[in-house]
N, C-alpha and C positions, 0 to 999 in steps of 0.2 A: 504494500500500500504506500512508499516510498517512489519517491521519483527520483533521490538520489543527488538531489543540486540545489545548493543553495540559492542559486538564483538564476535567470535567464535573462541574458541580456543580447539576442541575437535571435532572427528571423526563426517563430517556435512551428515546430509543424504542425500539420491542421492535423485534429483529434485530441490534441493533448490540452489536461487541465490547466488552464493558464491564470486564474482568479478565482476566489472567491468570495463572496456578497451575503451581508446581513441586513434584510430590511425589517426596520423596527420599530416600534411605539412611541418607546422613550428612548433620545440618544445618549442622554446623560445616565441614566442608571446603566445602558449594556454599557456604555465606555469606559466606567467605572470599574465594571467586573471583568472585561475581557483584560483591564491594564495591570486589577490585581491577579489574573488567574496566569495570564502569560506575559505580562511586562512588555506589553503592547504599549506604544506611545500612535496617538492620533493627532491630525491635520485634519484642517477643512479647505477644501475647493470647490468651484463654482463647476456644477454639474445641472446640463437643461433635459439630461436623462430622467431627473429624480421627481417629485412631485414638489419640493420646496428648493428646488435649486443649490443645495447642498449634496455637500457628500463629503465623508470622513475617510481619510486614510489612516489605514492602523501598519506601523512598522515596529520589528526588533532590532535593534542595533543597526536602524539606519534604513533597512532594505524593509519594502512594502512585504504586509503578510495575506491584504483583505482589506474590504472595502466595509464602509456599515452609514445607512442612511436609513431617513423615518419614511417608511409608505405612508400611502397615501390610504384613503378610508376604507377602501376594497380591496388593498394589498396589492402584491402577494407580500407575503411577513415569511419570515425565515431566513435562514441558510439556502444559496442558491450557487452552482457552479457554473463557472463560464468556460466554454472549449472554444481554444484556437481555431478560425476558422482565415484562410489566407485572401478572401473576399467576403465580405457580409452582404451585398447585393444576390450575389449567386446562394449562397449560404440560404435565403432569404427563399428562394423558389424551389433548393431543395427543399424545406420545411414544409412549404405547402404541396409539392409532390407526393412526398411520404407521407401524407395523412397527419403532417401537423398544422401549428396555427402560427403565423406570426401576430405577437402583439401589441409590438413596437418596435422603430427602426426600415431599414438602417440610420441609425443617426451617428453622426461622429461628433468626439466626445474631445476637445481641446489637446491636443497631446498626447494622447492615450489611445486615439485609433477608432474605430468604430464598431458598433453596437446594435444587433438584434435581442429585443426576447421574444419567447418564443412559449405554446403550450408543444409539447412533445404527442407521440401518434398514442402514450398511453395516458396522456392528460398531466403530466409534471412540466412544471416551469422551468425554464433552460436560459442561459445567454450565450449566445455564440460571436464570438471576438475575435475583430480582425486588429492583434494586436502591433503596436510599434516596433522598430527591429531594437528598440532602445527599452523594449521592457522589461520590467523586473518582479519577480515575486518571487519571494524566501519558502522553497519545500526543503523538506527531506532533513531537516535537526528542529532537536527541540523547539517549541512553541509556534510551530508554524503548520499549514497543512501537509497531511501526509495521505489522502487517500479521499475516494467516497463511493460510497452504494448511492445506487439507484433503484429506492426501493417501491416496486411497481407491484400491480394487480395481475399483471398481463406480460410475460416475460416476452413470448415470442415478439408481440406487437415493440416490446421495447431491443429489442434485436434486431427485426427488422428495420427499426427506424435508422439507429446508432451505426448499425455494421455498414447498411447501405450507403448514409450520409458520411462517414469517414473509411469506407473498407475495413473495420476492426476485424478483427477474426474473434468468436463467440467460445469461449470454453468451458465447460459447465465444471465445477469445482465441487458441488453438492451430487448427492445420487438424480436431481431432478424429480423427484417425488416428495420425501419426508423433507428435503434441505434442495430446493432451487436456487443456487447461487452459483452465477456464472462471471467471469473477469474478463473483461473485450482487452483484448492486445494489437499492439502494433508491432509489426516486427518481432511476434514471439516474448514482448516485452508486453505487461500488463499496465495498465494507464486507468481501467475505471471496471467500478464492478457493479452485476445487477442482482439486486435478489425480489424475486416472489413472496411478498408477505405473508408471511403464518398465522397459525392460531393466535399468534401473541401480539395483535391486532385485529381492531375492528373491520368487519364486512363495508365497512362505508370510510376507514382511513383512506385519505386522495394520497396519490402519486406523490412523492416527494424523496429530495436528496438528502445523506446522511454525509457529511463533513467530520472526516477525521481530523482530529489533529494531535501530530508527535509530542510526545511526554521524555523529559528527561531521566534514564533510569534510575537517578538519585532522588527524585522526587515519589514517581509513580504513579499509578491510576489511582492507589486509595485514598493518598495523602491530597492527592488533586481532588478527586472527591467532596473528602472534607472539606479542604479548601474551598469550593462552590459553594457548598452551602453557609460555611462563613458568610462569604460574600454576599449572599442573596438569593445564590441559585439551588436548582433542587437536582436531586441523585433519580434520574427515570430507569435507571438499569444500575445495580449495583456490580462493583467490582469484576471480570470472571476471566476465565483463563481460554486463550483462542491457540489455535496455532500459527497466528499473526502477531502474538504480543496479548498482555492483562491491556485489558479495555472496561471502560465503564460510558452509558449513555448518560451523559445533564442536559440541566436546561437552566438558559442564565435567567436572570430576573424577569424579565418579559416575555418568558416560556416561549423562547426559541431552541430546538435541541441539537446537540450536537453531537460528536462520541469523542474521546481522548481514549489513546492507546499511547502502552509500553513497547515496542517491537523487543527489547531483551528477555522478557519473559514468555517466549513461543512456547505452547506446548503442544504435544502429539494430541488431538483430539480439543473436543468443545467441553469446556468446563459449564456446572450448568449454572444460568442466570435467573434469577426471580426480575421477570420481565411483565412489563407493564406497556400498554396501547401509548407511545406518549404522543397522541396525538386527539387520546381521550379528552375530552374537557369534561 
């Protein structure tokens, strides 16, 4: 669930996760708790994307991690991933080929390059970015992203959107029945994963993405944990053991969810987790 690079600063290929976005209620209380949870430092710029012409940049030691601005009354609210795309015009009529929707854009965004969102073919929110050759965003070490599920009702439908619109190649990682979780690759290299929602979710949870983010092994999933709910936030999946690393799902103040994982602590098999819909109200 690594990408292995602290930052990209040169022309990113199209498929790959190149941002990610939290829109949100209050900007003061999630800014609060992402600066004490990852020592995130925020900036504001003039963005005519947003619905209030703002936008926050969050960086660690310099280099951008994620973006976070307030929606607007209808949303969308959450964690949201953006994939490089090396035109967002074209980009734009692949979505509506595939059976998706666009919902804004293309607009170009000051510096930053230009910007579709989009509903996907199984109903999740998407942006697809045609970014700068001059961009940057911090994966792959602590406090930064390091992965996401796509976690959908409709696997094949999210298959066929994703593999077509970037060629991924589909591997399913689960048996496909009790555990549907598949990792789209490029080049035999994994970039994003999907999973088929379980029992451990509601019949009416909508399509949406799961935003990892790397944990320092000196800290960890538990002590981060705690840490959240210090802060404000709450624990929706308590601590467990993957063969990716000890992960836990939260959610910060304004019940947007996220997941933190260890990658040092892999282990053979799924440890089991007391799991809750968190997208229950």
């Amino acid at each position: 669930m690594s990408l292995g690079s602290a930052a990209h600063t040169s022309v990113i290929p199209s498929g790959i996760p190149c941002w990610i976005e939290l829109a949100c209620r209050d900007e003061a209380a999630v800014q609060a708790f992402y600066s004490g949870l990852f020592d995130w430092e925020f900036t504001v710029q003039r963005d005519p994307a947003t619905p209030t012409g703002r936008y926050s940049i969050a960086a660690l030691n310099g280099v951008p991690t994620g973006g976070l601005y307030r929606a607007g009354a209808e949303g969308p609210f959450g964690w949201s991933v953006h994939i490089s795309v090396p035109q967002a015009a074209a980009a734009a009529e692949w979505v509506d080929s595939l059976g998706g929707r666009v919902t804004l854009g293309p607009v170009a965004i000051p510096h930053r390059g230009n910007i579709i969102h989009a509903i996907d073919a199984c109903g999740a929110h998407v942006v697809f970015w045609e970014p700068p050759a001059t961009w940057e965003f911090a994966t792959g070490v602590p406090n930064t992203f390091s992965g996401a599920d796509l976690n959908t009702h409709d696997g094949a439908a999210a298959d066929h959107f994703y593999c077509r619109l970037f060629d991924y190649t589909s591997h399913q990682i689960g048996d496909g029945t009790s555990l549907d979780y598949a990792e789209w690759l490029i080049e035999h290299e994994p970039v994003l994963y999907r999973y088929v929602m379980g029992s451990e979710y509601r019949p009416d949870t909508p399509p949406h993405w799961m935003v990892y983010l790397e944990l320092d092994p000196a800290r960890g999933a538990d002590a981060t944990a705690g840490q959240a709910l210090m802060l404000g936030g709450a624990v929706v999946v308590q601590p467990y053991d993957t063969p990716y690393g000890r992960m836990a799902i939260l959610a910060d103040p304004d019940g947007s969810v996220f997941a933190v994982i260890d990658h040092s602590r892999a282990v053979e098999g799924w440890g089991s987790a007391e799991v809750d819909d968190p997208y229950d109200d």
